[in-house]
VEXKE-931771 format. One line per 10 residues: number of its first residue (from 0); for each residue x, y, z of N, C-alpha, C, CB. Coordinates in Angstrom, 2 decimals. Glycine has a CB too. Layout:
BEGIN
NUM) X,Y,Z,X,Y,Z,X,Y,Z,X,Y,Z | ...
***
This chain:
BEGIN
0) -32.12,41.78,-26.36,-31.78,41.24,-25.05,-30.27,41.11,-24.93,-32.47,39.87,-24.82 | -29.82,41.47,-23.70,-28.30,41.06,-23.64,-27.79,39.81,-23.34,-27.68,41.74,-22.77 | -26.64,39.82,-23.13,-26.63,37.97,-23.10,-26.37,37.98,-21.46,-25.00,36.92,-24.24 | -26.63,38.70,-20.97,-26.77,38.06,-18.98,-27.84,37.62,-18.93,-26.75,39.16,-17.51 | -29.21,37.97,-20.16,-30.53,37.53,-19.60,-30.34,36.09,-20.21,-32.02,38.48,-20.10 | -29.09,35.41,-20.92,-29.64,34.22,-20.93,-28.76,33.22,-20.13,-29.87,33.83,-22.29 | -28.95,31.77,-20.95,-28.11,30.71,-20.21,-27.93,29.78,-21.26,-28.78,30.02,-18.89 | -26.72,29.21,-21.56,-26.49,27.94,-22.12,-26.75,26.62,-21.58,-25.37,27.93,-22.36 | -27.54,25.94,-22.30,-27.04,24.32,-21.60,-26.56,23.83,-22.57,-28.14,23.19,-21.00 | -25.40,22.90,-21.72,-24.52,21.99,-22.53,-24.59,20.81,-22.67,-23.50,22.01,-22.27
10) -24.70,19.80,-24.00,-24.77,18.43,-24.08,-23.72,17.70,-24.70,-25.85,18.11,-24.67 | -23.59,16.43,-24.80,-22.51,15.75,-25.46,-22.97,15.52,-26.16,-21.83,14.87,-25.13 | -23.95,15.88,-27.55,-23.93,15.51,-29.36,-24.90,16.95,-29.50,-24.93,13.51,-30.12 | -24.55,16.78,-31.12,-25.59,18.04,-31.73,-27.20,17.59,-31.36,-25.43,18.20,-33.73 | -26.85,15.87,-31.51,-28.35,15.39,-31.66,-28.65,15.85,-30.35,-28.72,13.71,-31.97 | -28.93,15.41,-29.35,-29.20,15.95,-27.87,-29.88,17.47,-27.75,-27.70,16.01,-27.07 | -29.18,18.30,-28.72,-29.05,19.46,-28.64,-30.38,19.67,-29.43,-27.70,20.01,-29.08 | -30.21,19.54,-30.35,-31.49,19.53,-30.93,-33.16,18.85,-31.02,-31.08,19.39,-31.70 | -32.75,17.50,-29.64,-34.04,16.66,-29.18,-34.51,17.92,-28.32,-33.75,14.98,-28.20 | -33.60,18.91,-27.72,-33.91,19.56,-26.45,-34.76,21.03,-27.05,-32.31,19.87,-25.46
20) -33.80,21.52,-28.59,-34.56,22.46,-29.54,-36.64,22.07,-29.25,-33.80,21.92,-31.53 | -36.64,20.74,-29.86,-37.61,19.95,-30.64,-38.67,20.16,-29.29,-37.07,18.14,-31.22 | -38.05,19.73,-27.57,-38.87,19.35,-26.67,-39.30,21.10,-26.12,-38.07,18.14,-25.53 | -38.71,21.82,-26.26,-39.01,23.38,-25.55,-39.66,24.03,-26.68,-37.53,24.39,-25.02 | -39.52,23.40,-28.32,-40.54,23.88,-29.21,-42.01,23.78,-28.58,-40.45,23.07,-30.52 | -42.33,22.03,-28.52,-43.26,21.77,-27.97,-43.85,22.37,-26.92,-43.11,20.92,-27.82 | -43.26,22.78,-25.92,-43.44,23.63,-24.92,-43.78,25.42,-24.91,-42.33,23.34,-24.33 | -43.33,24.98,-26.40,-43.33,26.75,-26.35,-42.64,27.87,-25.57,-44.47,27.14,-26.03 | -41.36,26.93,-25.21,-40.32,28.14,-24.79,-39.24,28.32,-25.72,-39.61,27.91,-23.40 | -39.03,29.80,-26.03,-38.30,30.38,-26.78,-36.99,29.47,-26.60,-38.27,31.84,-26.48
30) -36.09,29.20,-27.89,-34.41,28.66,-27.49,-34.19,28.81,-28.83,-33.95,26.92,-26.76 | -32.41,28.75,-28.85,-31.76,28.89,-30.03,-30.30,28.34,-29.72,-31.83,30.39,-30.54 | -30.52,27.14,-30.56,-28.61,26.45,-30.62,-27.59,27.99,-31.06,-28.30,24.76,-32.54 | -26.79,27.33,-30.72,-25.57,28.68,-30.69,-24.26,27.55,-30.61,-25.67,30.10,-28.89 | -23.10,27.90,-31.16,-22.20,27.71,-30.53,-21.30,27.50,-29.33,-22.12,28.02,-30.81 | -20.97,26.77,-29.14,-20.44,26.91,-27.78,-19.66,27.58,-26.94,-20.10,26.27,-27.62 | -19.70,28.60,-26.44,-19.09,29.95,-26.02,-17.29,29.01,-25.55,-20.31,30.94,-24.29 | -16.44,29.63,-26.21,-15.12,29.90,-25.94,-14.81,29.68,-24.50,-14.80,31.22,-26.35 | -15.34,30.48,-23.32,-14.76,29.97,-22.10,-15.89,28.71,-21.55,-14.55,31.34,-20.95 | -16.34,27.93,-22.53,-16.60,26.80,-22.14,-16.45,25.49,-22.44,-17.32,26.87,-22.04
40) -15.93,24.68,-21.88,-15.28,23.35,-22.54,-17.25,22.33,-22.73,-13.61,22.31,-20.91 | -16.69,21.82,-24.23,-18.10,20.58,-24.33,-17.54,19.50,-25.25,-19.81,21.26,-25.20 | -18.01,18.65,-25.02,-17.86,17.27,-26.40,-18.03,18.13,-27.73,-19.44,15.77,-26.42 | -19.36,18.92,-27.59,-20.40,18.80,-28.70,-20.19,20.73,-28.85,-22.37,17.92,-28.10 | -19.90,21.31,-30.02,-19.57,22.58,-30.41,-21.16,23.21,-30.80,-18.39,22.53,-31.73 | -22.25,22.58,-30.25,-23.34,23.09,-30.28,-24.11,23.01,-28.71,-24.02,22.41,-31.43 | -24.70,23.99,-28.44,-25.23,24.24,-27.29,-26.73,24.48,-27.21,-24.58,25.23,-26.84 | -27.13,24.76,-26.12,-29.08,25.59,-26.33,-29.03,26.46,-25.68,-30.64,24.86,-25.77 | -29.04,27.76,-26.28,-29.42,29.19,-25.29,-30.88,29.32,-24.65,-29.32,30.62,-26.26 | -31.21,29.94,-23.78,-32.40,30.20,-23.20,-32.63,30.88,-22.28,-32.86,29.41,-22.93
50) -33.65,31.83,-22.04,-33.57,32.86,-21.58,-33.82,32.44,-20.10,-34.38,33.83,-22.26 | -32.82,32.95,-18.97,-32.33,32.83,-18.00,-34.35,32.36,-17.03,-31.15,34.44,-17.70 | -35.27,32.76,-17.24,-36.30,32.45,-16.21,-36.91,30.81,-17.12,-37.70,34.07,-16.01 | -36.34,31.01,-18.23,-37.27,29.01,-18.26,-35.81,28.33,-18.46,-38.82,28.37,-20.23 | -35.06,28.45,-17.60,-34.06,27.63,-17.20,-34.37,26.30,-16.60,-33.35,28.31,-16.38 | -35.05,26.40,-15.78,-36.07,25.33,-14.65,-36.76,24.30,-16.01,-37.81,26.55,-13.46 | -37.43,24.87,-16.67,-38.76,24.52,-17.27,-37.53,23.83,-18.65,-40.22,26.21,-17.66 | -36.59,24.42,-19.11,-35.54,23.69,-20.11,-35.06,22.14,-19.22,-33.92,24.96,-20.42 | -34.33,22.10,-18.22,-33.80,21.39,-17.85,-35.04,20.21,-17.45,-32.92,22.02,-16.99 | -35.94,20.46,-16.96,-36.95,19.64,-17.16,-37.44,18.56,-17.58,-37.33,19.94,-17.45
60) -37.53,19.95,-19.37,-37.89,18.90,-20.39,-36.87,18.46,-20.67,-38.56,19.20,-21.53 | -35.69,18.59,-20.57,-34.32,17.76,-20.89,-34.49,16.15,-20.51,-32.97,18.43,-19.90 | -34.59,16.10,-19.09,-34.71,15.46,-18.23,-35.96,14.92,-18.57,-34.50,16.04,-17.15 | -37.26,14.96,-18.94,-38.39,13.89,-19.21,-38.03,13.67,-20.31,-39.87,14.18,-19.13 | -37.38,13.79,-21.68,-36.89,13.43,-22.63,-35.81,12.54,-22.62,-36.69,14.32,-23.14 | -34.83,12.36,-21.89,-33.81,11.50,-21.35,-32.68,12.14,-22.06,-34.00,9.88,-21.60 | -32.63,13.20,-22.29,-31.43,13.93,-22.63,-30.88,14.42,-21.40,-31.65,15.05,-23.59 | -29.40,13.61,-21.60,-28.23,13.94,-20.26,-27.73,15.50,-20.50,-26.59,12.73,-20.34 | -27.63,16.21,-19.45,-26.96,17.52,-19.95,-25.37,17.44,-18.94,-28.18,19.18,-19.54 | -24.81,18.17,-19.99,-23.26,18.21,-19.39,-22.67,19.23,-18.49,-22.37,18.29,-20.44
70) -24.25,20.25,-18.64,-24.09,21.27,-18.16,-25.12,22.61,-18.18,-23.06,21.41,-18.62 | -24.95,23.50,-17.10,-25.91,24.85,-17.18,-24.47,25.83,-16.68,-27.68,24.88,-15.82 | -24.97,26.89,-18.35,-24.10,28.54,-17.27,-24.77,29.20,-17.80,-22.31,29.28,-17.33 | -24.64,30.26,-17.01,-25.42,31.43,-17.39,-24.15,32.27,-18.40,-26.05,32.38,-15.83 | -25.24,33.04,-18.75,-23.80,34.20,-19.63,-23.73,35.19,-19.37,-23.71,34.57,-21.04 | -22.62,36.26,-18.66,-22.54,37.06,-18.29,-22.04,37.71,-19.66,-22.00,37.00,-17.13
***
């Protein structure tokens, strides 16, 4: 896959990052922490990739988990 089909979301701690890994496991949508892409500013030098159509369905479970996000981009 190239990286336009996905999207980063951004949080302020690794932990966050990885409650959000833990909650889209559960869900069974594909994700993978990554680094935090260079043209993007974050607290936290860890991010969650995900493929651009369970964008909706990530932020979600972010959000019923009570993980604040700092942010959504896509990656061109």
């Amino acid at each position: 896959m190239s990286s336009g089909e996905h999207a980063v979301i951004l949080v302020h701690s690794a932990y966050h990052a990885l409650k959000i890994e833990r909650l889209l496991g559960a869900r069974n949508v594909p994700c993978r922490l990554v680094p935090v892409p260079r043209q993007l500013s974050s607290d936290c030098g860890v991010c969650v990739r995900v493929h651009r159509s369970d964008v909706d369905i990530a932020l979600a479970a972010a959000r019923e988990g009570g993980v604040e996000i700092q942010g959504c981009h896509s990656l061109e």
